[in-house]
N, C-alpha and C positions, 0 to 999 in steps of 0.2 A: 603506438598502440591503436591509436583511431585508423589510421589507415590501413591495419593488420582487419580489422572489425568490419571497417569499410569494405574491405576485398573479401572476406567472409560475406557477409552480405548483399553483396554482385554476384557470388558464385551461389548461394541460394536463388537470386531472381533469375541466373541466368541456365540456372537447371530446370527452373520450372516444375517444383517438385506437388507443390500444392496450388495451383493456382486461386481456388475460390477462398485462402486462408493467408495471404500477402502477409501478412502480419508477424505467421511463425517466423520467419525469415527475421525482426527485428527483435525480438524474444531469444532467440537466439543468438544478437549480436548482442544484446544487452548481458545475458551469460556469459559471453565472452569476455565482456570487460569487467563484472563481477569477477569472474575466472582467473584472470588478466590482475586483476586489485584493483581498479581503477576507481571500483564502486565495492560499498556494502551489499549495494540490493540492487536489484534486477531496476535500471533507470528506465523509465516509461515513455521507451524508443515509438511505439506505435501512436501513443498520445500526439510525439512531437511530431509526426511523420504527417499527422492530419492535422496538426497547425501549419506545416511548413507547406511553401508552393512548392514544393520539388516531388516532382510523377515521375519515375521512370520509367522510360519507353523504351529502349533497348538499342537503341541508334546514337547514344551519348556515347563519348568519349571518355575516358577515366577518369581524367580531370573533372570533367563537367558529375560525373558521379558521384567522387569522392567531395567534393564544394556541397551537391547535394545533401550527401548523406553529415557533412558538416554540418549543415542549417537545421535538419533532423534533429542533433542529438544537439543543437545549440536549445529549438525547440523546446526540447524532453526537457534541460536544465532547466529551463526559463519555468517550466511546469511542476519539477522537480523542487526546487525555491518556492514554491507557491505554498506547495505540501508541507517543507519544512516549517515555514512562517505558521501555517496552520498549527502545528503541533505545538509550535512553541507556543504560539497566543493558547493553546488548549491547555498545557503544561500548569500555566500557572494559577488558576483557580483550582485548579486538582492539589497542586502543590499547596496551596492553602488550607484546606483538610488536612494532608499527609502530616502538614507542620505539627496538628495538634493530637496528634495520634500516639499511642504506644511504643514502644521502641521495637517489640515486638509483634507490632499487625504487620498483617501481609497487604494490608490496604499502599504503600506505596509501590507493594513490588503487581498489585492489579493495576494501577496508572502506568509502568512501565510496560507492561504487559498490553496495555492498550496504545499506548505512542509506540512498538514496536511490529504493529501488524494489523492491518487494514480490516480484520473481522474479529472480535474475539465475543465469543458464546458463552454463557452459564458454565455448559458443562467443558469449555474447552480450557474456560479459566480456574474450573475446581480441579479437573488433572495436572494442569500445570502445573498450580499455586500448592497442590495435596492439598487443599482444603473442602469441604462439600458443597454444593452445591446454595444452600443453604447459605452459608457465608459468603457466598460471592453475591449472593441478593444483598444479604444484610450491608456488605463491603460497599455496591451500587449505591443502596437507599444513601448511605450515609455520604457518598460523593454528592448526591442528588441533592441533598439539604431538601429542606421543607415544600421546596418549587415540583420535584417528582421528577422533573428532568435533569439528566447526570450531566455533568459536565464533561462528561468522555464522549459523550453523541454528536461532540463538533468533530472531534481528535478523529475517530476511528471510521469517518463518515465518509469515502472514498470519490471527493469529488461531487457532492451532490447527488451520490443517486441515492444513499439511504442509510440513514442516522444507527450507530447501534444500539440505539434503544427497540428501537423496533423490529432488529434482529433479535436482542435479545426476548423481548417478549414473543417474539414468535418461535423461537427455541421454547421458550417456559408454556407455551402452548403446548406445541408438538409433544414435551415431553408430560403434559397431562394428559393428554388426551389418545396416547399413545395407547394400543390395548396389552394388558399383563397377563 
């Protein structure tokens, strides 16, 4: 399977399709192994591609390719683990709330909803959950406990660039101040 993806991936760099976006090319190898089963979710081929020393220049040899594009998606793992340790160490302070909750809140199915997708909004969590908008505050506050910060803002925080609480406030912006 790696080396079906691998040779997918030489015949993207070696078509030369988009040169200033390198990247499509691993994006679409990562779909292939998605595709393929090998993964859930799109592995974070480009992530690994820029920890790994391997540059393709177009004078390698297959072998020497395929070893590269090895070290890539060892990379991507290596990065991939990081993520999951993430969610889990996030999981269980959420999981501590969930525990004392109703049998019928939708409060643990928003903490799934959050471990399962790298940005989740106010309103992307009331269509999802059918519940209003409203509730999904409410659902936040009470993950948040007395501190105001949720415990979902490590889980859903893509690597350090930006916590979802500050997505979500700046959704709960946009949608005041939007005009009616």
């Amino acid at each position: 399977m790696i080396v079906a993806v691998a040779i997918a991936w030489d015949a993207w760099l070696s078509l030369n399709l988009y040169t200033r976006l390198p990247w499509l090319g691993l994006i679409m190898a990562a779909a292939i192994l998605r595709a393929r089963g090998l993964t859930t979710h799109l592995l974070p081929l480009a992530a690994g591609f820029k920890q790994s020393r391997f540059r393709p220049r177009g004078r390698e040899g297959i072998l020497e390719k395929l070893e590269g594009f090895c070290t890539v998606v060892e990379e991507a793992i290596a990065i991939d683990n990081k993520d999951l340790d993430r969610l889990i160490l996030a999981r269980e302070p959420m999981s501590w709330v969930t525990d004392k909750c109703r049998s019928n809140s939708k409060l643990p199915e928003l903490v799934e909803l959050f471990l399962s997708r790298p940005l989740v909004t106010v309103p992307l969590g009331a269509k999802l959950l059918k519940v209003t908008p409203k509730a999904v505050d409410l659902m936040l506050a009470q993950l948040g406990g007395a501190r105001g910060s949720s415990p979902a803002a490590p889980a859903t925080a893509p690597r350090g660039s930006c916590d979802s609480g500050q997505a979500i406030t700046v959704c709960k912006r946009l949608q005041r101040d939007r005009p009616r």
